[in-house]
N, C-alpha and C positions, 0 to 999 in steps of 0.2 A: 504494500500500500504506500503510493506516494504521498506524505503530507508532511508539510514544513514543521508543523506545531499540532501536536495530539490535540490542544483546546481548540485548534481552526474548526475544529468538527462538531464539536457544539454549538445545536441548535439549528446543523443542516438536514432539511431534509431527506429521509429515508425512505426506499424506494424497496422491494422485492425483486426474486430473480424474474418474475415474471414482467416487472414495470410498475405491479401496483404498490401505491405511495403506502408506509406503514407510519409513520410519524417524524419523529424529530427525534436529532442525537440528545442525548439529556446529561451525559458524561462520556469520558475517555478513559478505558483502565489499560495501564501500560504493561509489560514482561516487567517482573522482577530483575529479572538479568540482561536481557537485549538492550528493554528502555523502548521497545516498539510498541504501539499500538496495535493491544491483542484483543480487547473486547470494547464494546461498547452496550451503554443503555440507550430502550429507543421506548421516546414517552410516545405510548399509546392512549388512542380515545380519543374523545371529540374534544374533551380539556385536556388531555396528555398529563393526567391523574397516575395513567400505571405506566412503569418502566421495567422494562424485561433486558435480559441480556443477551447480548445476538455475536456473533463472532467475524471478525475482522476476516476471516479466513476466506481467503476467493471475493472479497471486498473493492469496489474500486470508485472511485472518486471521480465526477465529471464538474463540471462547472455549476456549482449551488445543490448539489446533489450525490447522495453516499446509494451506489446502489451494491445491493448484498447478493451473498452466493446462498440464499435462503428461502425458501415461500415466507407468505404473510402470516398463514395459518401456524407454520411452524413458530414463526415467531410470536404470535398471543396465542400460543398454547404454551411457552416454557415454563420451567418453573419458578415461581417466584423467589429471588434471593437479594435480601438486605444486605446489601455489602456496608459493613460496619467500620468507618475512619479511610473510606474509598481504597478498598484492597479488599479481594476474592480471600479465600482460604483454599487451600489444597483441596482440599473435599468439595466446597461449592465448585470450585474450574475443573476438578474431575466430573461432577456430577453435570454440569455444564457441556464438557466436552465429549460425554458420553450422548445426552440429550439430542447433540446434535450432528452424532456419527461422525466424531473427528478424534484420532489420539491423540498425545499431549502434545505432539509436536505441529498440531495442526490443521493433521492429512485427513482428509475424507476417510472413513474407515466400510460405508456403505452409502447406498442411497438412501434420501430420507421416506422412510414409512408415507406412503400415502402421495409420492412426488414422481411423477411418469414424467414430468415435461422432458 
């Protein structure tokens, strides 16, 4: 993912793999160790009340817009996680990266349940 500053992405709108819009970045959570921009929250709803975490992985940026390697569906279906002083826990970014058929490093581990496109 090309981005100058992890906080440029707050507040751009989010897009699905299909094109449709899912909301707004609402945060940036960076690696521990790289310092990359590895997750982000995207506030969903018509007040953008709930934020989910959706992963960087297969992400790319076009001008005023984050579009993901995700459906929409997938994305307000995850699991809800309070990340507590803005940092995951080992277990939530496992349970995260499991959610979303990727190992730790990333990779796609299968296709997502329910996603033919």
């Amino acid at each position: 993912m090309d981005v100058e500053r992890a906080q440029d992405l707050i507040g751009t709108p989010v897009f699905d793999r299909n094109g449709n819009r899912i909301g707004r970045v609402g945060n940036v959570y960076v690696d521990d160790t790289t310092h990359q921009p590895e997750w982000v929250t995207v506030r969903i709803g018509v007040l953008g009340v709930r934020e989910t975490f959706v992963p960087l992985t297969g992400a790319a940026t076009a001008e005023n817009r984050l579009d993901l390697d995700v459906s929409k569906d997938r994305v307000k279906n995850a699991p809800r996680i309070e990340a507590e002083h803005g940092h995951l826990s080992d277990e939530e970014g496992r349970d995260l990266y499991h959610y979303y058929g990727l190992d730790q490093g990333g990779r796609p581990t299968e296709t997502e349940p329910g996603d033919e496109s």
